[in-house]
TITORSE-632481 format. One record per residue (C-alpha): residue number from 1; residue in three letters; chain; x, y, z. Coordinates in steps of 0.05 Angstrom, whole numbers, plus 5000, padded with zeros to 4 digits. Layout:
kese, vovex, filum, X, Y, Z
NUM, ALA, A, X, Y, Z
...
# end
This chain:
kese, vovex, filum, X, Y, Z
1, UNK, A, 5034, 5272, 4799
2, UNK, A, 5012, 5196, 4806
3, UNK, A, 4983, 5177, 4871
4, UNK, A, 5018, 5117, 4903
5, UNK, A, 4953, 5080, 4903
6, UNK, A, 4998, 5008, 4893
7, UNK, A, 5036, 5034, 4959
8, UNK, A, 4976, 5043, 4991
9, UNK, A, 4946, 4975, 4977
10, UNK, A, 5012, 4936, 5001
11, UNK, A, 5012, 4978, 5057
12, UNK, A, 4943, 4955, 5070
13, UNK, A, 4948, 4891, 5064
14, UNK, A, 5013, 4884, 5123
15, UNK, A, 4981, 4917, 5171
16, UNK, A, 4918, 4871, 5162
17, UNK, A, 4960, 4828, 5213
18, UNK, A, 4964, 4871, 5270
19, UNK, A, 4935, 4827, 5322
20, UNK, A, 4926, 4880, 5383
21, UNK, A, 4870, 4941, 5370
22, UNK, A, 4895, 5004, 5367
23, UNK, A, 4902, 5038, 5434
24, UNK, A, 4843, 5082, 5449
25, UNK, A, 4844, 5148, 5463
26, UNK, A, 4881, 5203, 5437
27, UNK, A, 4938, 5211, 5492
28, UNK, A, 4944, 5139, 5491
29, UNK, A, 4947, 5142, 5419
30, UNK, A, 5006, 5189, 5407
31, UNK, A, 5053, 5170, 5474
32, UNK, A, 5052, 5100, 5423
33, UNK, A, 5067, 5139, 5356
34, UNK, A, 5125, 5185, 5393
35, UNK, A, 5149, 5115, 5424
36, UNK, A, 5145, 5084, 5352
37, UNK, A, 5183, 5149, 5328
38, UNK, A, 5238, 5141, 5379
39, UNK, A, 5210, 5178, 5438
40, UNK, A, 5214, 5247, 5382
41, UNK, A, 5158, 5291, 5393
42, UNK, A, 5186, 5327, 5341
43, UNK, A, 5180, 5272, 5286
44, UNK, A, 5111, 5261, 5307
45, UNK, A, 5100, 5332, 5306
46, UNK, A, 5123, 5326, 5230
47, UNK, A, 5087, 5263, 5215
48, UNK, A, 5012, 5291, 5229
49, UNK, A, 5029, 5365, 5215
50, UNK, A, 5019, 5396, 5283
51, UNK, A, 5071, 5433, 5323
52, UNK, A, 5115, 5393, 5373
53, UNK, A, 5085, 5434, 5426
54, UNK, A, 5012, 5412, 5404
55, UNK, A, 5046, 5328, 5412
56, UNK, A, 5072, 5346, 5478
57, UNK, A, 4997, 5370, 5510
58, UNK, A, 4978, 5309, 5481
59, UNK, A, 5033, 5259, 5519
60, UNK, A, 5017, 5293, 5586
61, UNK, A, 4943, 5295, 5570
62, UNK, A, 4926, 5358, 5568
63, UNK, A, 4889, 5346, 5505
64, UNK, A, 4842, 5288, 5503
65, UNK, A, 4793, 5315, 5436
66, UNK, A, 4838, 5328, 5371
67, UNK, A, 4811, 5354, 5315
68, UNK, A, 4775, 5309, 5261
69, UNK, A, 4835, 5319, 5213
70, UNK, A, 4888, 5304, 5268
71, UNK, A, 4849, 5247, 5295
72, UNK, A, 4854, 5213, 5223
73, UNK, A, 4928, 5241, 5213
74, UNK, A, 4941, 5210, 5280
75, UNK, A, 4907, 5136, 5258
76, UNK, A, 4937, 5136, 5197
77, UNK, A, 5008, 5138, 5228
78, UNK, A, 5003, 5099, 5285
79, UNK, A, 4970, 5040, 5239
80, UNK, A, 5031, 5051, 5189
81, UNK, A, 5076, 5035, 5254
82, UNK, A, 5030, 4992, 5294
83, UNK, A, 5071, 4917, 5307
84, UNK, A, 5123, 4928, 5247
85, UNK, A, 5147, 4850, 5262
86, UNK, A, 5082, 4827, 5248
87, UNK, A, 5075, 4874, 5187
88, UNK, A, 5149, 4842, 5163
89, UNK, A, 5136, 4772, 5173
90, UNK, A, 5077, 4785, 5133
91, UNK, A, 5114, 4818, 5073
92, UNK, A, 5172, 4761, 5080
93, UNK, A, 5109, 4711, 5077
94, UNK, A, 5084, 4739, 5008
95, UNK, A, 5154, 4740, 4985
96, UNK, A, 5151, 4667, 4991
97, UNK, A, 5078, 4637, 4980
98, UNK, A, 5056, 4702, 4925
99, UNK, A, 5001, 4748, 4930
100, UNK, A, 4936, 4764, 4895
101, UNK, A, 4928, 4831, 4868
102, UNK, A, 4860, 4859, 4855
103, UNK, A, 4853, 4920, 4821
104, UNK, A, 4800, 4959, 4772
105, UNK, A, 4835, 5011, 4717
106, UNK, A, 4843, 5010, 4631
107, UNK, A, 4876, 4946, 4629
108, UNK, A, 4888, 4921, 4555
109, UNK, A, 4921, 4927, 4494
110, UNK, A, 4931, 4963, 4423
111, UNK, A, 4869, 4917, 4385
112, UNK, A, 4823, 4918, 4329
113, UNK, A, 4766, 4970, 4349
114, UNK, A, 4718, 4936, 4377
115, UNK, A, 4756, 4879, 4398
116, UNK, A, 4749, 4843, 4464
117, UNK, A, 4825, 4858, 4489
118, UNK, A, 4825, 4931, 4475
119, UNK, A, 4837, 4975, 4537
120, UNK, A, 4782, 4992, 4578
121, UNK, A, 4759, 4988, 4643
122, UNK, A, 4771, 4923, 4678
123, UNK, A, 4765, 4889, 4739
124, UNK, A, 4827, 4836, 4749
125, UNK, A, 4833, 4790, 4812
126, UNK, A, 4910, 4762, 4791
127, UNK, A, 4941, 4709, 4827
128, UNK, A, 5031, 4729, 4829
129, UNK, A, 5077, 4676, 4845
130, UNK, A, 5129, 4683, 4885
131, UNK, A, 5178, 4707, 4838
132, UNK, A, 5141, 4764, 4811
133, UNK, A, 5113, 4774, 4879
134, UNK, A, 5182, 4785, 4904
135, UNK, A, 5203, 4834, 4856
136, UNK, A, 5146, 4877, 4874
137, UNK, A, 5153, 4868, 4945
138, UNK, A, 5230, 4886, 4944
139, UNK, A, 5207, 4955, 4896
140, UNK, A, 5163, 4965, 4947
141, UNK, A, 5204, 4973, 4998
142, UNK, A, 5263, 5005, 4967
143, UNK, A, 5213, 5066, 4958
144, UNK, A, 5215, 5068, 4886
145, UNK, A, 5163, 5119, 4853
146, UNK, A, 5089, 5109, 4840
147, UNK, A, 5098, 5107, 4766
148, UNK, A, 5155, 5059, 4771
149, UNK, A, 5116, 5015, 4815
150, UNK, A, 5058, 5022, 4767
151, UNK, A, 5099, 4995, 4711
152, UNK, A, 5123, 4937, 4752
153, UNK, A, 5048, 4920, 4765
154, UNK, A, 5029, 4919, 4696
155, UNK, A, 5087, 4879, 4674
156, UNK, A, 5066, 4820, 4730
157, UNK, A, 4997, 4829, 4710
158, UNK, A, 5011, 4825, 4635
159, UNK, A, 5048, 4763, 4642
160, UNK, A, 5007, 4723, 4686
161, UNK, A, 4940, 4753, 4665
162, UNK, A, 4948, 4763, 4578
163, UNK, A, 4995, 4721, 4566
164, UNK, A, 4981, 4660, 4616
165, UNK, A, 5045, 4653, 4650
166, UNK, A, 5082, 4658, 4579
167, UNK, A, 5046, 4606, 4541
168, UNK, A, 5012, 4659, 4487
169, UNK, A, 5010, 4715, 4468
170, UNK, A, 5092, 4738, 4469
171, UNK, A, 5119, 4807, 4454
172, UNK, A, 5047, 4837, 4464
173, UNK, A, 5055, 4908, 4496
174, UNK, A, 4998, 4909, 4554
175, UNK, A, 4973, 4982, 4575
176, UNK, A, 4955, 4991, 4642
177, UNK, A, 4925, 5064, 4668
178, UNK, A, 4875, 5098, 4707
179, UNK, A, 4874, 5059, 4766
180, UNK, A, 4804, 5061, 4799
181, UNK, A, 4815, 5020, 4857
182, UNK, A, 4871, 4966, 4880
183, UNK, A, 4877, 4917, 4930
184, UNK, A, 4924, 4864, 4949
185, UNK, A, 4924, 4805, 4992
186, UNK, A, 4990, 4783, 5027
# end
């Protein structure tokens, strides 16, 4: 199974624009996620993996303390839903201007032992125009899978980063694996 650490990193990176903190408090914190979910305690009951009954002591505030693991479950949701316009004007803005992908993992390709461009651990900071940027973006969001998205990665970042935009290096096949860390800027 490959972890959607790409996902992660877009996902990241939109709701970097939230303007307004986070409401404090637990109650507080899931009568927003149930409003986000459409006023469903159920689907919030499925989204942290509590029972509906557990959401609903939690809207009337009969439960102020959750549990470490629900408290995180709970942030982790409400952030992924927390001021979606400003989280798609952000996306919309990277679809236009680029983004900047940063990422560590065996970035290279099939050299000479020994060689400076074999694959190995690297660390990349990758400027993707618009076009490329775009493409991604649109993946993104049409929930294709981890690997896919992986391969979509390493195709922008074989192109702008090897081969220079297309001014060397053509036809060279560009491995890109064990992903460390990744970050991206919007």
């Amino acid at each position: 199974m490959v972890v959607d650490i790409i996902g992660d990193a877009i996902d990241r990176a939109a709701q970097q624009e939230a303007h307004r903190p986070l409401p404090q408090g637990a109650p507080a914190r899931m009568r927003h996620l149930v409003a986000a979910l459409g006023g469903s305690t159920r689907a919030a009951a499925e989204a942290l993996g509590i029972s509906q009954r557990t959401v609903q002591r939690y809207v009337r505030d009969q439960i102020r303390r959750p549990t470490p693991a629900v408290a995180a479950a709970l942030e982790t949701e409400l952030r992924r839903r927390w001021q979606p316009g400003l989280q798609r004007r952000a996306i919309t803005r990277a679809k236009q201007n680029g983004l900047t992908i940063e990422a560590r993992a065996s970035f290279g390709y099939d050299a000479p032992g020994g060689s400076t461009d074999e694959a190995r651990m690297r660390l990349i900071t990758q400027y993707i125009p618009p076009s490329d940027a775009a493409r991604l973006l649109d993946a993104h969001q049409r929930g294709v899978s981890a690997a896919e998205m992986q391969k979509k990665v390493a195709e922008a970042l074989a192109f702008h980063y090897f081969r220079d935009g297309g001014r060397r290096a053509h036809g060279l096949a560009v491995e890109f694996s064990h992903i460390d860390y990744m970050d991206v800027e919007l």
